[in-house]
C-alpha positions in Angstrom: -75.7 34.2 -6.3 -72.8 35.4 -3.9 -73.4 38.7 -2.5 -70.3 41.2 -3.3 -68.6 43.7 -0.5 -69.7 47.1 -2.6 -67.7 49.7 -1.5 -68.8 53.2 -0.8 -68.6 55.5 -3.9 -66.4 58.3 -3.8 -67.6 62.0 -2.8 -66.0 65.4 -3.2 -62.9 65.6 -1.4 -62.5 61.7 -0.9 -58.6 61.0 -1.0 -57.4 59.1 -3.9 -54.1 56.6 -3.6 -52.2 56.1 -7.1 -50.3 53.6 -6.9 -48.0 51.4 -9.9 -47.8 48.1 -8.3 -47.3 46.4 -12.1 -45.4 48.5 -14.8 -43.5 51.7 -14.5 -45.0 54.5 -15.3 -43.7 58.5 -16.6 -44.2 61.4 -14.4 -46.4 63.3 -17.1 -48.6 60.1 -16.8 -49.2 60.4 -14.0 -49.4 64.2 -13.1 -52.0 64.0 -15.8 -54.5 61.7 -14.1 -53.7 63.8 -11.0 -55.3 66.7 -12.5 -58.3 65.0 -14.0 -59.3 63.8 -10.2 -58.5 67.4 -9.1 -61.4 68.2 -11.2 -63.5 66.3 -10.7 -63.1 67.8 -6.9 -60.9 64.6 -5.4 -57.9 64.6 -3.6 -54.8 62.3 -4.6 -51.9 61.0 -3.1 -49.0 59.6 -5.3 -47.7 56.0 -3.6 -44.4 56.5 -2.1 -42.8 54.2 -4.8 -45.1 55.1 -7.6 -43.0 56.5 -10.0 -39.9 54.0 -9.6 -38.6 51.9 -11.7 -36.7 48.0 -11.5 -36.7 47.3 -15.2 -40.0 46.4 -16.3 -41.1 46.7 -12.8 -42.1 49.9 -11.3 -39.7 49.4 -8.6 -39.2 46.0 -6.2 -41.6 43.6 -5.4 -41.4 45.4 -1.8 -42.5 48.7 -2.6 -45.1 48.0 -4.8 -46.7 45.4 -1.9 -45.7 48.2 0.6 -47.2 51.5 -1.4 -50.5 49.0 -2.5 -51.0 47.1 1.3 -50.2 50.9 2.6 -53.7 52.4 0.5 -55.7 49.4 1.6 -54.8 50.4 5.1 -55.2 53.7 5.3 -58.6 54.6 6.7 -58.5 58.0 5.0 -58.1 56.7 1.2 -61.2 55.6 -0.5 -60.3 54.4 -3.6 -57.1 52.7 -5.0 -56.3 53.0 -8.9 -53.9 51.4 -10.3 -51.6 53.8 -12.1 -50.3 51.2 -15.0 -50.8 47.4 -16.1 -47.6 45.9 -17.8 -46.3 43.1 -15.6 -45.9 42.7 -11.9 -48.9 41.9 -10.0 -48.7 38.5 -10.1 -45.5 38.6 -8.0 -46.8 40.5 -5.1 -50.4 39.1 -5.0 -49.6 36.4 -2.4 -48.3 39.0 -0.1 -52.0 41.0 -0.4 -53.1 42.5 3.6 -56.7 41.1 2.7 -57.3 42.1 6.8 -57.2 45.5 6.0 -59.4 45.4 2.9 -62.1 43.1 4.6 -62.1 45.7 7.8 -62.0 49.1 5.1 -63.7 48.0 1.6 -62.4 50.7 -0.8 -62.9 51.4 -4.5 -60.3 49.7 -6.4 -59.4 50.4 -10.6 -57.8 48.9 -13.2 -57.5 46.2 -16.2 -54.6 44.5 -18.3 -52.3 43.0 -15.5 -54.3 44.3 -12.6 -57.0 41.8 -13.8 -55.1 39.5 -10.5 -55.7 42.4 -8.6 -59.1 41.9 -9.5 -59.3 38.0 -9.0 -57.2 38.4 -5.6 -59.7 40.8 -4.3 -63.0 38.6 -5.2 -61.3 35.2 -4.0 -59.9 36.7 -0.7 -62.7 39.6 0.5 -65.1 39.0 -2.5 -64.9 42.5 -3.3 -66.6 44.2 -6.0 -64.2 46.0 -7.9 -63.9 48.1 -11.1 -62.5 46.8 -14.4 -61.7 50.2 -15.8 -58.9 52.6 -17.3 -55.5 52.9 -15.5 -54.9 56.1 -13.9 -52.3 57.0 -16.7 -55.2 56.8 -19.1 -57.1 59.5 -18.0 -54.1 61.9 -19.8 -57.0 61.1 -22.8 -58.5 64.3 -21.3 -61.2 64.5 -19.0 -63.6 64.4 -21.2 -62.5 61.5 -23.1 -65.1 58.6 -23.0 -62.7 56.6 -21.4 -62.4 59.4 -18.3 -66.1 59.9 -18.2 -66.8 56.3 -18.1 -64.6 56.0 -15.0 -65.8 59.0 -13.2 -69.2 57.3 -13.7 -68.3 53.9 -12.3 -66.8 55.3 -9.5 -69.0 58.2 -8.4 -72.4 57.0 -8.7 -74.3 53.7 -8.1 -76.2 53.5 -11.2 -75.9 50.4 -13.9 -73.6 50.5 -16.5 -75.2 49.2 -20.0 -72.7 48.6 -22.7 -73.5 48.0 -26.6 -71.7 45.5 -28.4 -70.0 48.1 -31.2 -69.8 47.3 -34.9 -66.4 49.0 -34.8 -64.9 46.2 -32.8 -63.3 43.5 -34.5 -64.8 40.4 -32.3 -68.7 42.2 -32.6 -69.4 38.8 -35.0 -68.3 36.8 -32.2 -71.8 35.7 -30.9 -73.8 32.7 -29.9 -77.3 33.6 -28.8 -79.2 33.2 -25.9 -79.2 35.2 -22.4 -77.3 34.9 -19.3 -77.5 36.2 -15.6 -74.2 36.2 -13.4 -71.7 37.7 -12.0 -69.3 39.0 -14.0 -65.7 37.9 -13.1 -62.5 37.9 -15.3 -60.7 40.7 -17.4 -57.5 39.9 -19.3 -57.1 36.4 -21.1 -53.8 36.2 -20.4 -53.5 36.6 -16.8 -56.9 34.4 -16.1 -55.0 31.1 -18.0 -51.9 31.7 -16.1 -54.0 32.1 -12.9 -55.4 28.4 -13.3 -54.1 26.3 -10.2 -53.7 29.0 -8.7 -55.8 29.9 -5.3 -56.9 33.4 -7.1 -58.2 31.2 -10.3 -62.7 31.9 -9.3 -64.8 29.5 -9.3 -66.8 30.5 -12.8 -69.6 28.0 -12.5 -73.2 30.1 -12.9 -70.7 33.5 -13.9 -70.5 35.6 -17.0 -66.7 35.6 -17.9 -65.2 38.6 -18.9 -62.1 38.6 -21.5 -60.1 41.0 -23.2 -56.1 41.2 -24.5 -53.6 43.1 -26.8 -50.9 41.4 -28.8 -51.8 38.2 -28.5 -51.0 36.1 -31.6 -54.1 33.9 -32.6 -52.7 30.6 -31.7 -51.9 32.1 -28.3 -55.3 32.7 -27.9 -56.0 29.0 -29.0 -53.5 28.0 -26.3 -54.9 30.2 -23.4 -58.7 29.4 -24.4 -57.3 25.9 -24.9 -56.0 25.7 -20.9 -59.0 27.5 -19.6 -61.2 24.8 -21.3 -59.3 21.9 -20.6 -58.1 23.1 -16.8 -62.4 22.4 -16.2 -62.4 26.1 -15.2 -65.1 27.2 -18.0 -67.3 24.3 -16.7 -70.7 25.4 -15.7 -70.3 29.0 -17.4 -73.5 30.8 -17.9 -72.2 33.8 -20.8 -69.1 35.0 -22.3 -68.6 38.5 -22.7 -66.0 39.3 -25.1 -64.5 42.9 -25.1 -61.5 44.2 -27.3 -58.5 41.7 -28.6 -56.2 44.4 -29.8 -53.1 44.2 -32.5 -54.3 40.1 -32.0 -54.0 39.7 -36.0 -52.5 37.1 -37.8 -49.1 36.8 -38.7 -49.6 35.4 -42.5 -52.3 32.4 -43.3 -53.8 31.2 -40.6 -57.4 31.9 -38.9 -58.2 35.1 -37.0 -58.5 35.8 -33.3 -61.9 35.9 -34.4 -62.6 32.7 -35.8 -60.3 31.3 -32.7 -62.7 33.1 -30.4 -66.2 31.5 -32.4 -64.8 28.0 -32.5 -62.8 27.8 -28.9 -66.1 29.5 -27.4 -68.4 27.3 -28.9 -67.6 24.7 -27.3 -68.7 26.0 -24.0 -72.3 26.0 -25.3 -73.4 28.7 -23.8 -74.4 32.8 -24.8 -71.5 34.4 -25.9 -71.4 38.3 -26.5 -68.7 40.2 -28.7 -68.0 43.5 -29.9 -68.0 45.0 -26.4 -65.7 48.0 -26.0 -64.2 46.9 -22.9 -60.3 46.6 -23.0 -57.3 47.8 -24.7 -59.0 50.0 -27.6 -58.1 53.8 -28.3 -61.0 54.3 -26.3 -63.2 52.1 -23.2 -65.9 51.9 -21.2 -65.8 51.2 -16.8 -67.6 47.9 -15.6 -68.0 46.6 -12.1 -66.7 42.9 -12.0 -67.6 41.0 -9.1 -71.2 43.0 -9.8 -74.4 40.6 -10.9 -74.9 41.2 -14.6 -76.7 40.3 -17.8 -75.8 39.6 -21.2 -78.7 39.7 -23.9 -76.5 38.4 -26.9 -79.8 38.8 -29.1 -80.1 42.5 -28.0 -76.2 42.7 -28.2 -76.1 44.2 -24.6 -74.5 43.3 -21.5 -75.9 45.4 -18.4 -73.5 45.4 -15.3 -74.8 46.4 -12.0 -72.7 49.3 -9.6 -70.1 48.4 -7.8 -70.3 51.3 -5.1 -73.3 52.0 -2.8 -74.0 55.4 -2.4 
């Protein structure tokens, strides 16, 4: 098993970089997740270009490579978290200073779009990195499960169990068995369009993370479809399936669910549902790029820390 870069985790008064190098993202957002790190006794520093916006970009493909490549240089930041998802990352992920995050490992957040933040990170420095809220999520309140999730994740180096939950829609999703790995992946969407791409992971002997939000069920079809056929779910050891929001069906037609069971199945391997990682009102912190285990007959997957202390 590959050994990840774990970063240190962050202490009172560490310096915090927010930066949007996907989506826009509003100013009450954002001054929101400024004062939850406040409390929890953290300093923060907005990216110079952080609240811009270029359409559905938060400002050019420059200055969201120049605020992110800026944080991963900076010896006095220690963690990076990402301010929004939406779209964008994918344009600017080629132009990544992996130098300066192989020479300064720092804790880095985020899910949705950032997921090839993620991917980047693990291909180029094989950094451990947290699959977690976006900054503008903490405005849930600090002591919102999302918030304390985070805080958790990022402050301590303890594992992080999580419980497949009845309330979620894929919990029936499930093909039994256990599996050890690391865990790599995060949104559907951005791992199929990563494949034949240098940032696509090798998965073999990996538990594969995926998630998504307003995905039609033949969409997920398509992108399971691609992942299957492209080889890349070759060798897999588990499947860990978090939260597939607003993913229902427009009229007849199977479920995201049922696409989910039968796409899945054919990977033969343990598959885990139900997990609330992902675009829900509410959801938990994991380390990706962390060993891990998935006990699909206890309904758990266990994720080591990503930060050493």
């Amino acid at each position: 098993m590959i050994e990840p870069v774990r970063p240190a985790t962050l202490a009172d008064g560490d310096l915090v970089a927010l930066v949007s190098p996907s989506g826009p993202v509003r100013a009450a957002r954002a001054d929101a997740a400024v004062g939850v790190l406040t409390g929890w006794g953290l300093r923060t520093r907005l990216g110079e270009h952080a609240l811009a916006r270029n359409g559905y970009l938060a400002g050019t493909d420059e200055q969201r490579l120049a605020d992110l490549n800026g944080a991963f240089a900076d010896p006095e930041v220690r963690a990076v978290l990402c301010l929004r998802g939406g779209y964008g990352m994918q344009r600017i992920v080629d132009g990544l200073d992996l130098d300066a995050v192989r020479d300064d490992p720092k804790l880095v957040m985020g899910f949705s779009d950032i997921t090839a933040l993620h991917l980047a990170l693990w291909q180029g420095a094989r950094l451990a990195t947290v699959h977690g809220p976006v900054a503008a999520q903490l405005d849930k309140g600090a002591q919102s499960p999302t918030a304390l999730g985070a805080k958790t994740v990022l402050t301590s180096a303890v594992p992080v169990t999580v419980k497949a939950d009845e309330a979620e829609s894929t919990f029936r999703v499930r093909r039994p068995g256990r599996a050890e790995g690391v865990l790599l992946g995060g949104n559907l969407a951005m791992l199929a369009s990563s494949v034949g791409t240098v940032h696509m992971p090798d998965l073999t002997g990996a538990i594969l993370l995926i998630e998504d939000i307003n995905e039609q069920p033949y969409r997920i079809d398509r992108m399971l479809t691609q992942l299957l056929r492209s080889g890349a779910l070759s060798g897999l050891a588990g499947v860990a399936i978090g939260q597939f929001t607003d993913c229902d069906a427009e009229g007849e037609g199977p479920s995201a669910e049922d696409v989910l069971e039968e796409r899945l199945g054919a990977a033969g391997v343990p598959v885990l549902g139900g997990l609330p990682i992902g675009h829900g009102d509410q959801h938990v912190a994991i380390g990706v790029g962390v060993p891990a285990v998935l006990d699909a007959d206890a309904g758990t997957l266990t994720v080591q820390p990503v930060g050493r202390a």
